[in-house]
MOPAC internal coordinates of N, CA, C and O (Angstrom, degrees):
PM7 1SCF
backbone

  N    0.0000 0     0.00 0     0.00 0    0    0    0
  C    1.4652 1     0.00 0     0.00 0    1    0    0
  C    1.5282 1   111.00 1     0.00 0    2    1    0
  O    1.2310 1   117.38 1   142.75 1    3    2    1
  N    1.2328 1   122.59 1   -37.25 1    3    2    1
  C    1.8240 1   128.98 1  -175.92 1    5    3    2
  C    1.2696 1   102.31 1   -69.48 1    6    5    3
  O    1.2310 1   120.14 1   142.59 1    7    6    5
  N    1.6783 1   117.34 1   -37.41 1    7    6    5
  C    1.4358 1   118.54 1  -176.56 1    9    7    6
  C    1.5764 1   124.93 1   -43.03 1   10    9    7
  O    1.2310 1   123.05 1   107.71 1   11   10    9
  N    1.2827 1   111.77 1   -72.29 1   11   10    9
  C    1.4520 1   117.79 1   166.88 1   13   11   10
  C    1.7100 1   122.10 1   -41.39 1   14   13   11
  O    1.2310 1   118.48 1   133.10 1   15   14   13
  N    1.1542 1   120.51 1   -46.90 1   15   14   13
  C    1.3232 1   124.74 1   178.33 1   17   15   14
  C    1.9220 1   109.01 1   -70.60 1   18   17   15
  O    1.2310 1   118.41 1   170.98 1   19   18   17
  N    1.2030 1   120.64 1    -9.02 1   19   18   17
  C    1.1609 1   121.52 1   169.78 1   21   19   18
  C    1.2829 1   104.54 1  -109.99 1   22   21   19
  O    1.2310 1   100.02 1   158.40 1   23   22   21
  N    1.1428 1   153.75 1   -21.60 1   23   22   21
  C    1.1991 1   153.10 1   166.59 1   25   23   22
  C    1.7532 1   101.40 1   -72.04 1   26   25   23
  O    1.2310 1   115.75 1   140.73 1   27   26   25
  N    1.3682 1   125.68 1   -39.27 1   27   26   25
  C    0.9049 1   129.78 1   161.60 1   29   27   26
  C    1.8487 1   118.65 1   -53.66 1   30   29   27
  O    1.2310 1   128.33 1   104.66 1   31   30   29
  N    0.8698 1   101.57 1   -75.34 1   31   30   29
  C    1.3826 1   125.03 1   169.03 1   33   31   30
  C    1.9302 1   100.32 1   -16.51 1   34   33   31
  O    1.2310 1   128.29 1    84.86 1   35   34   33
  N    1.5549 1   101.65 1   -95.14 1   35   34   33
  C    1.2298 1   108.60 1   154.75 1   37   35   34
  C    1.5070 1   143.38 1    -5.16 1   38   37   35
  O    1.2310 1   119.56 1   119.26 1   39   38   37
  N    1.4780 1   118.45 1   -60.74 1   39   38   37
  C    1.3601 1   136.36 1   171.64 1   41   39   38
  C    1.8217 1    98.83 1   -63.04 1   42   41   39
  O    1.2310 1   123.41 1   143.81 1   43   42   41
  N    1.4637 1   111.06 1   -36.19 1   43   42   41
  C    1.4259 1   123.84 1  -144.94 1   45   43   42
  C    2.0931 1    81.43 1   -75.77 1   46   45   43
  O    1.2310 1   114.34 1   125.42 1   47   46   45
  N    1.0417 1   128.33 1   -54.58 1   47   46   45
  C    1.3702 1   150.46 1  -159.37 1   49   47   46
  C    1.3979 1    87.48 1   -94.11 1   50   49   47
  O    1.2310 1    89.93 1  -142.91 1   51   50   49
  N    1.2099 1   167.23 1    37.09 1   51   50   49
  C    1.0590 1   162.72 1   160.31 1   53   51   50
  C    1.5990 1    88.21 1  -133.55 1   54   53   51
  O    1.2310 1   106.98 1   136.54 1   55   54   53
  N    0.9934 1   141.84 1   -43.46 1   55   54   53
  C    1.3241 1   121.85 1   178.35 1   57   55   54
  C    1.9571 1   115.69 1   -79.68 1   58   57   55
  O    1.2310 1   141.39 1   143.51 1   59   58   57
  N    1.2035 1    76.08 1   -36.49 1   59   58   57
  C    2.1202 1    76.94 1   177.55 1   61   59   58
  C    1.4462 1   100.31 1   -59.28 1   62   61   59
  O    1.2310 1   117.09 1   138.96 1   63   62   61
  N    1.3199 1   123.14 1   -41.04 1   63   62   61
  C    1.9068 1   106.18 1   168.48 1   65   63   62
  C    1.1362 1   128.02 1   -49.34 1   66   65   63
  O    1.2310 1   130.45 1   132.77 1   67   66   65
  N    1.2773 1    97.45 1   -47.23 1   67   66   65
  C    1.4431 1    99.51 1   177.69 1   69   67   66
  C    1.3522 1   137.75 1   -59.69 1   70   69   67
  O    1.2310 1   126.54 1   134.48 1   71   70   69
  N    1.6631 1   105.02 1   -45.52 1   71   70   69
  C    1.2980 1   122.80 1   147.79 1   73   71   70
  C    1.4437 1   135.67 1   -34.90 1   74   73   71
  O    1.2310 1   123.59 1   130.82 1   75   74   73
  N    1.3114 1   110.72 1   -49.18 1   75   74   73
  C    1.3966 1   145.44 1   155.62 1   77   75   74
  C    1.9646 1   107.26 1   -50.05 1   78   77   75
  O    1.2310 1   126.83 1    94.01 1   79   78   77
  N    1.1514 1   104.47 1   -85.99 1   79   78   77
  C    1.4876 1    88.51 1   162.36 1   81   79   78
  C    1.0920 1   150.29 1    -5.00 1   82   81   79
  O    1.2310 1   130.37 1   107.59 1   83   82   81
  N    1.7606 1    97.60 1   -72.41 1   83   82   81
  C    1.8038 1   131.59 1   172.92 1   85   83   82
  C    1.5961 1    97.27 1   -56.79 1   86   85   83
  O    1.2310 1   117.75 1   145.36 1   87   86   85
  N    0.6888 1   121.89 1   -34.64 1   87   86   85
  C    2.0476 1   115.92 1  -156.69 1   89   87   86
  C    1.7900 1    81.29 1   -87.22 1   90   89   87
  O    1.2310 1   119.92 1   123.66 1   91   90   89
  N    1.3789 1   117.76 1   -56.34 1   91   90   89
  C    1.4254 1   113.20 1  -167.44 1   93   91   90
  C    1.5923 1   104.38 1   -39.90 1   94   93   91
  O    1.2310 1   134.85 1    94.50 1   95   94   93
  N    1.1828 1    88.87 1   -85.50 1   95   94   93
  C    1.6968 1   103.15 1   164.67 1   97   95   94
  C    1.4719 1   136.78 1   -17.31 1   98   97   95
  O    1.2310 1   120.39 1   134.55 1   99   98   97
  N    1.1059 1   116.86 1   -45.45 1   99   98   97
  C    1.3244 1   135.38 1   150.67 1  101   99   98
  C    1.5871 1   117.43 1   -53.01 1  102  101   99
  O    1.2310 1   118.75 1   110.14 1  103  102  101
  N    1.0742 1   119.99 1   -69.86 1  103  102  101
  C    1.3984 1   146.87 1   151.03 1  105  103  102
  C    1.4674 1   102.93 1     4.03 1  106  105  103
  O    1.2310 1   129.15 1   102.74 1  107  106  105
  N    1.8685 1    99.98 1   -77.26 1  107  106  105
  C    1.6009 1   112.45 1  -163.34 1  109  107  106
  C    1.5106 1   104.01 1   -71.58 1  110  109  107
  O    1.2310 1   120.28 1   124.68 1  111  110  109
  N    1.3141 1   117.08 1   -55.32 1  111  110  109
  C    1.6581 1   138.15 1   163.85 1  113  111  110
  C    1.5500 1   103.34 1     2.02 1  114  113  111
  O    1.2310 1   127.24 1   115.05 1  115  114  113
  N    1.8417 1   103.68 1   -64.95 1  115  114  113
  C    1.2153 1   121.31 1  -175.46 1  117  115  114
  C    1.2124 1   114.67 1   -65.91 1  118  117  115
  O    1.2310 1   116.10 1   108.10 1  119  118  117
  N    1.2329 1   125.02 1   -71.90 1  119  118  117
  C    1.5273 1   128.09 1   176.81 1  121  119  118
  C    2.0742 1    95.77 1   -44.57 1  122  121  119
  O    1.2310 1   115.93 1   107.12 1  123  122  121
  N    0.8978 1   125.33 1   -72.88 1  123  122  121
  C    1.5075 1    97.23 1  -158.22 1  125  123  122
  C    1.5242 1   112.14 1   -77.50 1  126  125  123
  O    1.2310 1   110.39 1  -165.95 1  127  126  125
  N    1.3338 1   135.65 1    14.05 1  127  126  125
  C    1.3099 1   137.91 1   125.93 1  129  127  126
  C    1.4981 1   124.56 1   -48.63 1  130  129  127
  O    1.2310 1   118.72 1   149.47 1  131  130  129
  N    1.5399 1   120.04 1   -30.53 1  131  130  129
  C    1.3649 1   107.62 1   173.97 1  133  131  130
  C    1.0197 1   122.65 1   -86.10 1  134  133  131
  O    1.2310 1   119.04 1   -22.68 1  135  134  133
  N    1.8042 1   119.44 1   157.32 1  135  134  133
  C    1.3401 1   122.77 1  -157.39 1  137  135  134
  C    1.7922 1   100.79 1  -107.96 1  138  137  135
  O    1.2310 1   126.08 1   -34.81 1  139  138  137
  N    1.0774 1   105.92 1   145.19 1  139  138  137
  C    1.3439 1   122.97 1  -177.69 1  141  139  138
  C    1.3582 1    91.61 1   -76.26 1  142  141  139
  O    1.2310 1   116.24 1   -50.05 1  143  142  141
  N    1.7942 1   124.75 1   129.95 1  143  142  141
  C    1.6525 1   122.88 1   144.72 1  145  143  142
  C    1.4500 1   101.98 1   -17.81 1  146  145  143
  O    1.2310 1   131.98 1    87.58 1  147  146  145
  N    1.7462 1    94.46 1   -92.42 1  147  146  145
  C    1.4110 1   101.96 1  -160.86 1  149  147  146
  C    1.5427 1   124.14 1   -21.29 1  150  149  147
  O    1.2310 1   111.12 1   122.06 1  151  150  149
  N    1.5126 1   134.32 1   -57.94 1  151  150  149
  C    0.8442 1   138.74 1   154.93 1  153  151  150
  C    1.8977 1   131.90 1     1.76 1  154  153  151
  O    1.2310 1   136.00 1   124.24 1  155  154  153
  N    1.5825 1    86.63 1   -55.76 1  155  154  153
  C    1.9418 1   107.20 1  -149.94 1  157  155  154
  C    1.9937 1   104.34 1  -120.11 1  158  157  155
  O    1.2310 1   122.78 1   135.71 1  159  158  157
  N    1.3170 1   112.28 1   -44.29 1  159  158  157
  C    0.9884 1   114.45 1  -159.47 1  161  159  158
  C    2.1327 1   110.34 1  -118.39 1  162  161  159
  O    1.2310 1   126.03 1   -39.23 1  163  162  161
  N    1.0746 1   106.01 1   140.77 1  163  162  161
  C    1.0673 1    92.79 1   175.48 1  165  163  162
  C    2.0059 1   140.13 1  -112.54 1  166  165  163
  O    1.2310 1   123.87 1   -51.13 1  167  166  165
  N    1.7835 1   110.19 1   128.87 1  167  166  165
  C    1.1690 1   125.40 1  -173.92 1  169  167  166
  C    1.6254 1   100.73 1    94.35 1  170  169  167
  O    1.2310 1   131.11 1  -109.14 1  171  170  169
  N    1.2949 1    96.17 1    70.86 1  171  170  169
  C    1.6622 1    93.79 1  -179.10 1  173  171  170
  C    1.4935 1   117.01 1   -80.45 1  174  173  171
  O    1.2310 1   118.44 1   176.14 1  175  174  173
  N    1.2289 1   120.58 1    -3.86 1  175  174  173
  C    1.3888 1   128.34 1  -171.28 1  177  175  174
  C    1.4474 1    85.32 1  -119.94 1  178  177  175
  O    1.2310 1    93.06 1   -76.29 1  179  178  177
  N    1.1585 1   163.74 1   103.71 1  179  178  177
  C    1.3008 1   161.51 1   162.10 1  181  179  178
  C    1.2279 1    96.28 1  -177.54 1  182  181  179
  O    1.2310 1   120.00 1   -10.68 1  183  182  181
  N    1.8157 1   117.60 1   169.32 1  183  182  181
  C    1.3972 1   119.18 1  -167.67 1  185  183  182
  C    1.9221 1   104.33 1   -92.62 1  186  185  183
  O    1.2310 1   124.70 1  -175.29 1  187  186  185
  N    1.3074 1   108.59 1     4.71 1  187  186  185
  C    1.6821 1   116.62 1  -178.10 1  189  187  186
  C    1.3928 1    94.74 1  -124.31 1  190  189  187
  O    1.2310 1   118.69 1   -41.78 1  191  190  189
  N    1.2962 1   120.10 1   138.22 1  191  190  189
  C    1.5736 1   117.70 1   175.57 1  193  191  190
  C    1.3252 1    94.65 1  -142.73 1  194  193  191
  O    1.2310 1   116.43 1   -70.79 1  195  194  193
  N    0.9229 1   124.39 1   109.21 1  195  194  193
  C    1.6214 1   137.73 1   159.80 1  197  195  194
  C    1.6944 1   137.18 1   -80.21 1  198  197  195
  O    1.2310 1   124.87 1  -104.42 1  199  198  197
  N    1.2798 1   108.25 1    75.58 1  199  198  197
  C    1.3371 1   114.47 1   174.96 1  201  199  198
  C    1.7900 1   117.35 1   -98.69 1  202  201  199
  O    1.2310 1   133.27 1  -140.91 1  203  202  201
  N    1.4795 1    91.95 1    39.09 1  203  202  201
  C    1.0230 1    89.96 1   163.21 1  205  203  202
  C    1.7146 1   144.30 1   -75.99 1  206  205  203
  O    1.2310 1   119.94 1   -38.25 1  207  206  205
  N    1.4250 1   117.72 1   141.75 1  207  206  205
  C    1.6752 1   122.07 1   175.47 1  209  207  206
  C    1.9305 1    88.62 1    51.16 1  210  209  207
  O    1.2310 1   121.81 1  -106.74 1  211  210  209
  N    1.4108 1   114.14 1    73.26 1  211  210  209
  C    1.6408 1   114.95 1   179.24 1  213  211  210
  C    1.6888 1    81.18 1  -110.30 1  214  213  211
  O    1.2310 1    99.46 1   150.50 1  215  214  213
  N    1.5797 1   154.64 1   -29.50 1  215  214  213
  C    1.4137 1   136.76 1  -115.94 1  217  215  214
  C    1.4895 1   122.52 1    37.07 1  218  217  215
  O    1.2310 1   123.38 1  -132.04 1  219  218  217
  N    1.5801 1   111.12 1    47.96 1  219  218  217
  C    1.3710 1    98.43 1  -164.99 1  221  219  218
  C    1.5123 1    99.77 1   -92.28 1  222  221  219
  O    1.2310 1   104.76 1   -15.27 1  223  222  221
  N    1.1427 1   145.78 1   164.73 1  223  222  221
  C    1.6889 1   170.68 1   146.49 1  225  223  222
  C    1.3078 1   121.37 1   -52.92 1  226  225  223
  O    1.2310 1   128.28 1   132.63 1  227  226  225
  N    1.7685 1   101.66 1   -47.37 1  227  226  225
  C    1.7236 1    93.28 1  -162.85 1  229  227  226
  C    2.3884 1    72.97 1  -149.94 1  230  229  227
  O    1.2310 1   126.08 1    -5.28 1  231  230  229
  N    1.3638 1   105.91 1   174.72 1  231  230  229
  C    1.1987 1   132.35 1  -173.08 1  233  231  230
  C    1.5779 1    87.13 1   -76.66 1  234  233  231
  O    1.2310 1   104.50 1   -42.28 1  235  234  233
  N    0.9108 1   146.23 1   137.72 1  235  234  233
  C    1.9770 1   173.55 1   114.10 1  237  235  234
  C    1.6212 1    82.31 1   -15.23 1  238  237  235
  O    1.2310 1   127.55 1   -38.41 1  239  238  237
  N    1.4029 1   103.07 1   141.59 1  239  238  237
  C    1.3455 1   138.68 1   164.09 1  241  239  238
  C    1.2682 1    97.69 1   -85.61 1  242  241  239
  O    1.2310 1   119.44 1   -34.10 1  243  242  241
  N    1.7033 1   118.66 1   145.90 1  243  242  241
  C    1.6926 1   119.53 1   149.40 1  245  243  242
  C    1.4214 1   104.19 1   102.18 1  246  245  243
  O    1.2310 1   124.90 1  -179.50 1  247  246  245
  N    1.6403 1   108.20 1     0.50 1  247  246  245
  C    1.7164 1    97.84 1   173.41 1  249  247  246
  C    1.6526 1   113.69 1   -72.09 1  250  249  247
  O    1.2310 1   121.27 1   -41.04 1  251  250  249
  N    0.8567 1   115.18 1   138.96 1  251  250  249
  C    1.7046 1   126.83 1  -175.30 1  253  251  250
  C    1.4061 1   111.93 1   -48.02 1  254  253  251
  O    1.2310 1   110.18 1   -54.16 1  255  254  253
  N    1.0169 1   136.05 1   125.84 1  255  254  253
  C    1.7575 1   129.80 1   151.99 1  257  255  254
  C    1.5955 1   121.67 1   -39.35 1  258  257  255
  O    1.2310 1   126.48 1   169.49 1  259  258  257
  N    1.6721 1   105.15 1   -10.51 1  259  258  257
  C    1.8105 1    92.88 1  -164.06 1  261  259  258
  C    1.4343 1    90.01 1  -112.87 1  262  261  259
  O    1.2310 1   125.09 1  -151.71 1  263  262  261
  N    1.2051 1   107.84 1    28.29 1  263  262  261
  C    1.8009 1   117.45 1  -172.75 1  265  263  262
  C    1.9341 1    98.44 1   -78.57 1  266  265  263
  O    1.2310 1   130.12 1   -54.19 1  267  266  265
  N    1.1168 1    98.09 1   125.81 1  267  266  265
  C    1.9914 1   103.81 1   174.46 1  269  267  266
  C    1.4758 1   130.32 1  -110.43 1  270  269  267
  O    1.2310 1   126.17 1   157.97 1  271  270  269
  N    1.2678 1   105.74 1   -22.03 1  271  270  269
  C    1.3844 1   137.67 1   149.88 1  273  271  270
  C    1.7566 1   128.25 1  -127.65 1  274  273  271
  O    1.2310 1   130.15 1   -45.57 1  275  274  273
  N    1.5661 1    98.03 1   134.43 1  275  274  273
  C    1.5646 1    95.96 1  -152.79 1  277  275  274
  C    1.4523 1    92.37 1  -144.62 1  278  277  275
  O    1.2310 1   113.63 1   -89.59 1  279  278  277
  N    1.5682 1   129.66 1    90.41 1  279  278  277
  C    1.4444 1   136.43 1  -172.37 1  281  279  278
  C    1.5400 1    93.29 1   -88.57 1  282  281  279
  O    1.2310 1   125.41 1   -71.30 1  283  282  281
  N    1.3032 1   107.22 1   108.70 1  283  282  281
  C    1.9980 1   121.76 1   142.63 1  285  283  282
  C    1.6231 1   109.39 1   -88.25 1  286  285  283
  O    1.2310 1   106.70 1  -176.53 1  287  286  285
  N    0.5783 1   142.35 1     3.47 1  287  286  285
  C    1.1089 1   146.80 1  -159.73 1  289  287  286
  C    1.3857 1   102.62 1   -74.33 1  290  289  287
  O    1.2310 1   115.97 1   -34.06 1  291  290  289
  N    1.5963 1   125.25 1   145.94 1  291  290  289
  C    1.1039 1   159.30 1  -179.46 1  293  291  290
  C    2.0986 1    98.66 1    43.96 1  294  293  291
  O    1.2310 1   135.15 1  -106.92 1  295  294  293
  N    1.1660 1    88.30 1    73.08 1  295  294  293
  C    1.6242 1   103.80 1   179.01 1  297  295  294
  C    1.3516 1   104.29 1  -120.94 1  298  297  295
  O    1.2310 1   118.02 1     8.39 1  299  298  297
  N    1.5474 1   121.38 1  -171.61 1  299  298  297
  C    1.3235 1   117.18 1   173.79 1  301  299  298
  C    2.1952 1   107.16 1  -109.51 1  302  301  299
  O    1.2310 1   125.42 1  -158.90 1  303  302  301
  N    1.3687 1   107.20 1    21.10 1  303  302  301
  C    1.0787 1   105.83 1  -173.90 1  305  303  302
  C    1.8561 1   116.74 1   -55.67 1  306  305  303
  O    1.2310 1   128.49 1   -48.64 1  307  306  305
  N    1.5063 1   101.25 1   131.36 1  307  306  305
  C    1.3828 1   102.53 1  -170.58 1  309  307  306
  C    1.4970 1   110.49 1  -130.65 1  310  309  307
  O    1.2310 1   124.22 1  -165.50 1  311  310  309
  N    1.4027 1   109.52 1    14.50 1  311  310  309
  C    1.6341 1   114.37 1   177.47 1  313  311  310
  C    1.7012 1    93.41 1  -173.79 1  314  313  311
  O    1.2310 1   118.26 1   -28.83 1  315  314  313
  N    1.5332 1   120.91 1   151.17 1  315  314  313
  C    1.3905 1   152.60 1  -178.93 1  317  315  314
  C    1.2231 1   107.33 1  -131.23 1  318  317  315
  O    1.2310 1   128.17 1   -59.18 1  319  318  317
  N    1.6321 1   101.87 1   120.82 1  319  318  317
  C    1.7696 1   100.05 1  -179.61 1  321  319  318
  C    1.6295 1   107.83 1   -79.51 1  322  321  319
  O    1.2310 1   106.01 1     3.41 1  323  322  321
  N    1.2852 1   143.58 1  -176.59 1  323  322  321
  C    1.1093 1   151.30 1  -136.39 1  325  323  322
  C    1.5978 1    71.10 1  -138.23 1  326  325  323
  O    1.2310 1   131.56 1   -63.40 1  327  326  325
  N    1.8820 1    95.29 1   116.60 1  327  326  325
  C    1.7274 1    89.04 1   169.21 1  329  327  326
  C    1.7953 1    96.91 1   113.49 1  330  329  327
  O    1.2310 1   112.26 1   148.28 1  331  330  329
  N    1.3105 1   132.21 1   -31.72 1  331  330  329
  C    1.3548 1   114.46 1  -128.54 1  333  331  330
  C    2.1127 1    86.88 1   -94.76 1  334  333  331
  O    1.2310 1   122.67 1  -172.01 1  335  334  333
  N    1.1784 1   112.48 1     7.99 1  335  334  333
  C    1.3989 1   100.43 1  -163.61 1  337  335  334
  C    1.5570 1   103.07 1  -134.85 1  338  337  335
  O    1.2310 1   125.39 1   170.68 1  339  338  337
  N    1.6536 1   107.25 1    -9.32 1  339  338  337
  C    1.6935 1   128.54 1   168.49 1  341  339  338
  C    1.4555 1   101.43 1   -30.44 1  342  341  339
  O    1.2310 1   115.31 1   116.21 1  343  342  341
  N    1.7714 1   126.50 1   -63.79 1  343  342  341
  C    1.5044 1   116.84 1  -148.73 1  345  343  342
  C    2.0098 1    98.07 1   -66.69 1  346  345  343
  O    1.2310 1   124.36 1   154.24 1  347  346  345
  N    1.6667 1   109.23 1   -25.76 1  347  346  345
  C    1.7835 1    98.80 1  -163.83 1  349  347  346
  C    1.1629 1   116.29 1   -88.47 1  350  349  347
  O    1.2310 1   126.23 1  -106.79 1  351  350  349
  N    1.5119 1   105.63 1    73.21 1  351  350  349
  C    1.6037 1   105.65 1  -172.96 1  353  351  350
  C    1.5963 1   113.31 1   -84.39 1  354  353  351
  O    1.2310 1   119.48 1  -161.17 1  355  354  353
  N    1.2270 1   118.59 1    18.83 1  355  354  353
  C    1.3871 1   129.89 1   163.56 1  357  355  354
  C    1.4918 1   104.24 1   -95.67 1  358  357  355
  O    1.2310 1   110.48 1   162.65 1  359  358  357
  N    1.1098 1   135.49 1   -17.35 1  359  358  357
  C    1.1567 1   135.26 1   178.09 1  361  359  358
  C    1.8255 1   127.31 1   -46.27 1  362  361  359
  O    1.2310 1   121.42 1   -75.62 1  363  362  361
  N    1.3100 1   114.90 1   104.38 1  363  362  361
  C    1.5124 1   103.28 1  -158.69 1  365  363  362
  C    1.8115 1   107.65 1  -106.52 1  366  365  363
  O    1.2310 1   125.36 1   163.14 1  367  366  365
  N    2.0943 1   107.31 1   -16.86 1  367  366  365
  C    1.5729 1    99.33 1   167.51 1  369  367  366
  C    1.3770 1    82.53 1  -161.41 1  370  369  367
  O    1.2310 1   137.37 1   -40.32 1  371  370  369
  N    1.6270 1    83.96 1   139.68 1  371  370  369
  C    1.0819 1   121.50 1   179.06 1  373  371  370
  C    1.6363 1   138.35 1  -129.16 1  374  373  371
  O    1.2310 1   123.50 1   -84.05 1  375  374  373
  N    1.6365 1   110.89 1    95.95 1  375  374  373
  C    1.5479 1   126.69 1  -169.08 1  377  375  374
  C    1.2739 1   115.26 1   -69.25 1  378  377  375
  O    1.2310 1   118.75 1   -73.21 1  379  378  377
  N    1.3759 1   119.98 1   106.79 1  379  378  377
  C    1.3599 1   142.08 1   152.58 1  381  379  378
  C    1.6536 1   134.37 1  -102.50 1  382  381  379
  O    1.2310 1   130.27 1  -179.27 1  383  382  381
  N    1.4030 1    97.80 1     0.73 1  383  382  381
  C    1.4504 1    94.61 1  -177.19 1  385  383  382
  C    1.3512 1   103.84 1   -73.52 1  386  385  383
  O    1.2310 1   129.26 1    -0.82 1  387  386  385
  N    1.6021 1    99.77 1   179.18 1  387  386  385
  C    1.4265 1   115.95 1   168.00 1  389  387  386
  C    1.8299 1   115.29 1    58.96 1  390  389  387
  O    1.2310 1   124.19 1  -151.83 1  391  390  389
  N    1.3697 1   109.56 1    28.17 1  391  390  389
  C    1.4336 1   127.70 1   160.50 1  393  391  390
  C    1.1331 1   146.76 1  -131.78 1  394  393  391
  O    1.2310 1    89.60 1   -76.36 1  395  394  393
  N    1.2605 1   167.56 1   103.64 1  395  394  393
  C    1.7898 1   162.99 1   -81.75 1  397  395  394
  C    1.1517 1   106.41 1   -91.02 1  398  397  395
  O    1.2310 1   113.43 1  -156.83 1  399  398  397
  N    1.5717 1   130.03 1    23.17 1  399  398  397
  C    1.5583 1   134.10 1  -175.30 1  401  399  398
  C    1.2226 1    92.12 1   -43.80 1  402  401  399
  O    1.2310 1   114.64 1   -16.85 1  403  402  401
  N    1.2262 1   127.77 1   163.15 1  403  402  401
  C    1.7280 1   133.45 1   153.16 1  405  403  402
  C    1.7002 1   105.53 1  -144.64 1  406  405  403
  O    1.2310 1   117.81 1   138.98 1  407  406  405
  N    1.4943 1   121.77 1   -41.02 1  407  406  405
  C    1.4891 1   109.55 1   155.47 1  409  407  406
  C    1.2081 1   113.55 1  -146.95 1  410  409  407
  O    1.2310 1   109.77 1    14.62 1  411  410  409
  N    1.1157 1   136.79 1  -165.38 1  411  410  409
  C    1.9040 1   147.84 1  -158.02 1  413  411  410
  C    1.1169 1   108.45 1  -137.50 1  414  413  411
  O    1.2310 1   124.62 1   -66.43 1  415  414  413
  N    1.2113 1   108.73 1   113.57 1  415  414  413
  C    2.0654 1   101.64 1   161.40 1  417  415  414
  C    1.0474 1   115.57 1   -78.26 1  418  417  415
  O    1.2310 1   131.19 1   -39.17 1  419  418  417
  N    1.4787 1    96.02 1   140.83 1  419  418  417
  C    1.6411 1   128.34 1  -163.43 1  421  419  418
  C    1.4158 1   107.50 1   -43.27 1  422  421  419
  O    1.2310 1   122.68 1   -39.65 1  423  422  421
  N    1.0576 1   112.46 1   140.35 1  423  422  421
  C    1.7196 1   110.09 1  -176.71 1  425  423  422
  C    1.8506 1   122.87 1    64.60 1  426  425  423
  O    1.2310 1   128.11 1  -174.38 1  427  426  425
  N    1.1763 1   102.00 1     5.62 1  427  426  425
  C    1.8376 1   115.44 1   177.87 1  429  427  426
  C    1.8399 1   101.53 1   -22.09 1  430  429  427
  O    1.2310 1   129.00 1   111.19 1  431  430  429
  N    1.5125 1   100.27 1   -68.81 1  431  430  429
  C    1.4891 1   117.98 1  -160.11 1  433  431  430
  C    1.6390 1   118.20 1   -92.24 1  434  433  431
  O    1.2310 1   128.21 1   179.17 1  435  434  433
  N    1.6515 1   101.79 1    -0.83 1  435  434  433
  C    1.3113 1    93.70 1  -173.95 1  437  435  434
  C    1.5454 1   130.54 1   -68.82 1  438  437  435
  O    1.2310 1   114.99 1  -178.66 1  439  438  437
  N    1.2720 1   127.11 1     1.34 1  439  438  437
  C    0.9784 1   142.24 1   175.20 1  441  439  438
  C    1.7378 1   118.03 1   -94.44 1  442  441  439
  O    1.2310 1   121.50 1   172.91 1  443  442  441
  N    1.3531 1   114.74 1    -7.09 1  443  442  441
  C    1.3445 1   144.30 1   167.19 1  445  443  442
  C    1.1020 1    91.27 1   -66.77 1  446  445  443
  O    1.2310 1   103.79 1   -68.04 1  447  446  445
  N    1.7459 1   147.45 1   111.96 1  447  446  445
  C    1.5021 1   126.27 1   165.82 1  449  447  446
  C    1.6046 1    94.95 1  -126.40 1  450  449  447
  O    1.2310 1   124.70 1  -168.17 1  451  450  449
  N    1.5777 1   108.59 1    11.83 1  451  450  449
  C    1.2929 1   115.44 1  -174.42 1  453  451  450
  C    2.1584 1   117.38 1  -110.45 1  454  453  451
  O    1.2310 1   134.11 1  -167.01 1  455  454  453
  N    1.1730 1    90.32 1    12.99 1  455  454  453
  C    1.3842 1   110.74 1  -169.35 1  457  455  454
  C    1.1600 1   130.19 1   -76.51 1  458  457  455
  O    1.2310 1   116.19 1   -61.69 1  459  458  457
  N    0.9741 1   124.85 1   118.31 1  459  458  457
  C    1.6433 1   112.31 1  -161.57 1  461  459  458
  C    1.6600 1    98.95 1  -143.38 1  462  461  459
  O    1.2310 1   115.86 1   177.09 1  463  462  461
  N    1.2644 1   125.47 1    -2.91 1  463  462  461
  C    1.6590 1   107.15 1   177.60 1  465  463  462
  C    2.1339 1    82.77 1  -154.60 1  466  465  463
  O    1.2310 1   132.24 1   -51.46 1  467  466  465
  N    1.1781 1    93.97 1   128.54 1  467  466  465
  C    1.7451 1   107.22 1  -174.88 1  469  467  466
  C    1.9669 1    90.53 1  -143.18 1  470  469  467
  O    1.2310 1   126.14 1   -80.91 1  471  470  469
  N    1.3533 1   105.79 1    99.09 1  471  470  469
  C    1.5014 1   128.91 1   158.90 1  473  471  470
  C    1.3747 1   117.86 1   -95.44 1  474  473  471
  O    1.2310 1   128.22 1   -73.65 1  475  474  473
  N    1.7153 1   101.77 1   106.35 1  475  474  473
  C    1.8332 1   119.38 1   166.87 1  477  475  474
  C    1.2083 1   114.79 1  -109.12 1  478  477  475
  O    1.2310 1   113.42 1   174.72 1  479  478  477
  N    1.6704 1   130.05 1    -5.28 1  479  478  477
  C    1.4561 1   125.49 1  -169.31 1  481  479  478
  C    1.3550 1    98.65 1   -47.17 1  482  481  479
  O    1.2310 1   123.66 1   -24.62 1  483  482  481
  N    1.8098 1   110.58 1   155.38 1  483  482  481
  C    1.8273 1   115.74 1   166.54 1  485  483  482
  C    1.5431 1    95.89 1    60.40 1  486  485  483
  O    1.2310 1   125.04 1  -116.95 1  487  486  485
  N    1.5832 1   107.93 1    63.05 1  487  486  485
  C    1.6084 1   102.64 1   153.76 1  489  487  486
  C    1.8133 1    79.59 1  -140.72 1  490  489  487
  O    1.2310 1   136.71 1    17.53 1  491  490  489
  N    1.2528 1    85.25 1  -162.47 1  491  490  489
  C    1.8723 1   102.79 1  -158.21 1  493  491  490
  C    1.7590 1    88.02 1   -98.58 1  494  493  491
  O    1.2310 1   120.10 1   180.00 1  495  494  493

């Protein structure tokens, strides 16, 4: 009778590692997939940040909060994490056209209360 419930047991904790693992893994995957501003775009701490036409994937880490204009524009961006534009609430326009958008998570910009020109023409 103990047998099964430890064999159980066992299998049961052999998968939460694994699980556990996978998320780690995933986790790091992500972080050293992302691209540093500095890197790609130029004056990332300035109130103009230009990452424009970089081929970038995903939004650059390290853009400034006191950023007011912030060109993505003509990148290959095809998804926005929920969160990724929260800290630039000085942010007053913001270039997204001309990249593989297809939809927005809910609340993307709500933390934008400074926004006044938001360009998506030429996404999917």
């Amino acid at each position: 009778d103990m047998m099964p419930k430890m064999a159980l047991s066992r299998g049961f904790h052999f998968h939460v590692v694994l699980l556990v693992a996978a998320l780690v893994n995933s986790h790091f995957r992500t972080e050293v997939n992302a691209v540093n501003c500095t890197a790609v775009c130029d004056d990332c701490l300035a109130e103009i940040v230009s990452c424009y036409s970089r081929n970038l994937e995903s939004v650059p880490t390290g853009i400034g909060a006191q950023a007011k204009q912030l060109y993505l524009d003509q990148n290959q961006l095809s998804a926005l994490p929920t969160g990724i534009f929260h800290h630039m609430t000085n942010l007053q326009t913001l270039y997204l056209n001309e990249n593989q958008l297809s939809a927005l998570p809910t609340g993307i910009f709500d933390h934008l209360t400074n926004l006044q020109g938001l360009y998506l023409y030429q996404n999917q």
